[in-house]
C-alpha positions in Angstrom: -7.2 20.0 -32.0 -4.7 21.6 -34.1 -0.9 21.6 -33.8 2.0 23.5 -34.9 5.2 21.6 -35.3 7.4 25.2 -36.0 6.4 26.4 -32.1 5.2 23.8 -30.3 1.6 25.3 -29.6 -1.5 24.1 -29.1 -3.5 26.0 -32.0 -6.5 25.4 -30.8 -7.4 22.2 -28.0 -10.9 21.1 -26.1 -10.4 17.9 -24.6 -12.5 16.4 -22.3 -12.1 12.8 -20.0 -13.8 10.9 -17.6 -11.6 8.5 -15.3 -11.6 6.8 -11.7 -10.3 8.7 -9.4 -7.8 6.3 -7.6 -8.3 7.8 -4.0 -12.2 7.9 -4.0 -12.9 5.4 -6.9 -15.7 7.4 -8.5 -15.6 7.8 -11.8 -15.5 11.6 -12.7 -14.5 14.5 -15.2 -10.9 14.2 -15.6 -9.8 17.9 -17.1 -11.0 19.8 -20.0 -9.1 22.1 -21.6 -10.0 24.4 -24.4 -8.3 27.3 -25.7 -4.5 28.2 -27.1 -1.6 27.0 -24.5 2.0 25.1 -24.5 2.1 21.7 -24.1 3.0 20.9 -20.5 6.9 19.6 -20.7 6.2 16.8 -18.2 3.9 14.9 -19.6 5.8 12.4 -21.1 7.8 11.5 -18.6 8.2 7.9 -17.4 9.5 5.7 -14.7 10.6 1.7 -15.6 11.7 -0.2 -13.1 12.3 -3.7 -12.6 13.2 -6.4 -10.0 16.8 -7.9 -9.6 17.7 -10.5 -8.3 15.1 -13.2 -8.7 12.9 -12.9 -5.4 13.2 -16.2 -4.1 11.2 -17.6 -0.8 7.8 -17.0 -2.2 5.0 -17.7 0.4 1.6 -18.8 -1.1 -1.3 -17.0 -0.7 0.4 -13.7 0.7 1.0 -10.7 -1.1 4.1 -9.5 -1.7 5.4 -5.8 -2.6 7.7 -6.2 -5.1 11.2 -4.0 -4.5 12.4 -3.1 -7.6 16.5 -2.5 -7.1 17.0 -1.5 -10.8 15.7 1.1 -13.5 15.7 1.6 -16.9 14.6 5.0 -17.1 13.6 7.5 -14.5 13.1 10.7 -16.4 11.5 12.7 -13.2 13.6 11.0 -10.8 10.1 9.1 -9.1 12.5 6.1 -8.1 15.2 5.5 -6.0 16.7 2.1 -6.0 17.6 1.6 -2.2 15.1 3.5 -0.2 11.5 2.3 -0.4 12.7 0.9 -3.8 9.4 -0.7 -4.3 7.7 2.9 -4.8 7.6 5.2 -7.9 6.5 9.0 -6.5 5.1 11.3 -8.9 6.2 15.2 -8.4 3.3 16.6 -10.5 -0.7 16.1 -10.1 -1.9 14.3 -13.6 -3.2 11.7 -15.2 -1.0 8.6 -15.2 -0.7 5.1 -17.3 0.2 2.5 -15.1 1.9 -1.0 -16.2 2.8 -3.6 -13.9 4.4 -6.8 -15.1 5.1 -10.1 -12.8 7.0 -12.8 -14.2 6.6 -15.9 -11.6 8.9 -19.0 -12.1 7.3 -22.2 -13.6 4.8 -24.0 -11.3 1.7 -25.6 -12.9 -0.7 -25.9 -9.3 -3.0 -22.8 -8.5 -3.2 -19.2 -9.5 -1.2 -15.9 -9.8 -2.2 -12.2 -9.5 -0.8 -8.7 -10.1 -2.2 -5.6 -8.4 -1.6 -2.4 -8.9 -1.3 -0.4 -5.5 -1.5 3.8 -4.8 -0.8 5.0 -1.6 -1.1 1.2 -0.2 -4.2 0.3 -1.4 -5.4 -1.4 -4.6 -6.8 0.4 -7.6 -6.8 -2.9 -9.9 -8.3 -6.0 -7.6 -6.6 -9.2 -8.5 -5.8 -8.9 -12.4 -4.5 -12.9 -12.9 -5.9 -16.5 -13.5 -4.7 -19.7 -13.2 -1.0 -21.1 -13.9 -1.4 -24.6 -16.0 2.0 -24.5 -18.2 4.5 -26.7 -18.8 8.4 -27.4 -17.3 10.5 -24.6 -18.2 7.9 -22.3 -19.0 7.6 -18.6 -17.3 4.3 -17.2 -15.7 3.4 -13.8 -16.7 0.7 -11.7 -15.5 0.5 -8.6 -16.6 -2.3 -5.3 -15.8 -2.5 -1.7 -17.4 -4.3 1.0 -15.6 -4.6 4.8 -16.3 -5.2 6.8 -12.9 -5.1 10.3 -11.7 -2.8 11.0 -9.3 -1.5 13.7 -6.7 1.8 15.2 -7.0 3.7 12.4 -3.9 1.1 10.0 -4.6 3.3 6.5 -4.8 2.7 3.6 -6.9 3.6 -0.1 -6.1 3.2 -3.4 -7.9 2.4 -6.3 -5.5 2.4 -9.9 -6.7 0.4 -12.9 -5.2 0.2 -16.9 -5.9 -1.8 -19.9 -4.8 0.8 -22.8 -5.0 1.4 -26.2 -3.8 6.2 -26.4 -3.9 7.8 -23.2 -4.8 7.7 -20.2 -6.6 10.3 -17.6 -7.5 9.5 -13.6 -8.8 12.1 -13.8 -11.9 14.2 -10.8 -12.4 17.0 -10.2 -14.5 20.9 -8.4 -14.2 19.7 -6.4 -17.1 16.3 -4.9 -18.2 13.7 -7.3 -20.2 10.4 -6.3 -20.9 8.8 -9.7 -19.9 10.4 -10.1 -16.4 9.0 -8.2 -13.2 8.6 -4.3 -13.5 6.5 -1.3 -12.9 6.4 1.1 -15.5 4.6 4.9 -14.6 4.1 7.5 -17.1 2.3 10.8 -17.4 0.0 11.2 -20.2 -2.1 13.8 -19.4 
């Protein structure tokens, strides 16, 4: 693939990908493209949101979809931060990395999970293990996932824990890459 910085051309390009598709889950040809063209001006452009408050009143073994009230960036305006806050909506049909973080407060008795939802349903299955750690100590699962999406396809993170006492989803006033967030962006 060649490149020229002066116009912002694709010289030359022939790419070719295989991903899942997230509403069938086959596996398939993502896009090829060969020939001379302009980059397209959204790829690029990202959603991070994150949770604030803390989410306290937990319930083991039930999932929860997180509401994320706050956003660091929002460059195609995918998020709003009262209605359905817990959804990031893409405009444009693409190909989409996907990052969902969950930070859960201390609690050292079962497991925690982090799922990645489209539409509702999951395209990751339970990405977590179990929660031995010490007083004090924060709980993070995290899961990365590249999908191709629809233009108002919708994207969710949902947390789960197995637990004997309590557990809190910790959020922050401000942004902080380790507490809970979902983070979208178009890449292709």
């Amino acid at each position: 693939m060649g490149f020229s910085p002066s116009n912002k051309h694709f010289t030359t390009a022939s790419i070719s990908s295989t991903i899942i598709d997230a509403t069938t889950g086959n596996f398939t040809e993502l896009l090829t493209v060969s020939g001379i063209g302009v980059p397209d001006p959204n790829i690029g452009n990202e959603a991070i949101v994150f949770l604030t408050p803390d989410l306290t009143a937990f319930t083991s073994g039930v999932d929860i979809i997180v509401p994320m009230a706050a956003e660091k960036q929002d460059d195609g305006n995918w998020h709003d931060n009262s209605t359905n806050n817990s959804r990031v909506t893409v405009d444009v049909a693409g190909v989409y990395s996907i990052k969902g973080v969950v930070s859960f407060s201390n609690n050292s008795t079962g497991h925690r999970f982090v799922e990645i939802y489209v539409n509702g349903a999951s395209v990751t299955r339970n990405i977590g293990g179990p929660s031995a750690v010490s007083t004090g100590t924060v709980i993070v699962q995290d899961c990365v996932f590249v999908v191709q999406l629809q233009a108002s396809d919708f994207i969710e993170l949902v947390a789960r824990a197995s637990f004997t006492g309590s557990v809190d989803l910790k959020g922050l006033a401000t942004y902080n890459s380790s507490r809970t967030q979902l983070q979208v962006q178009r890449i292709g």
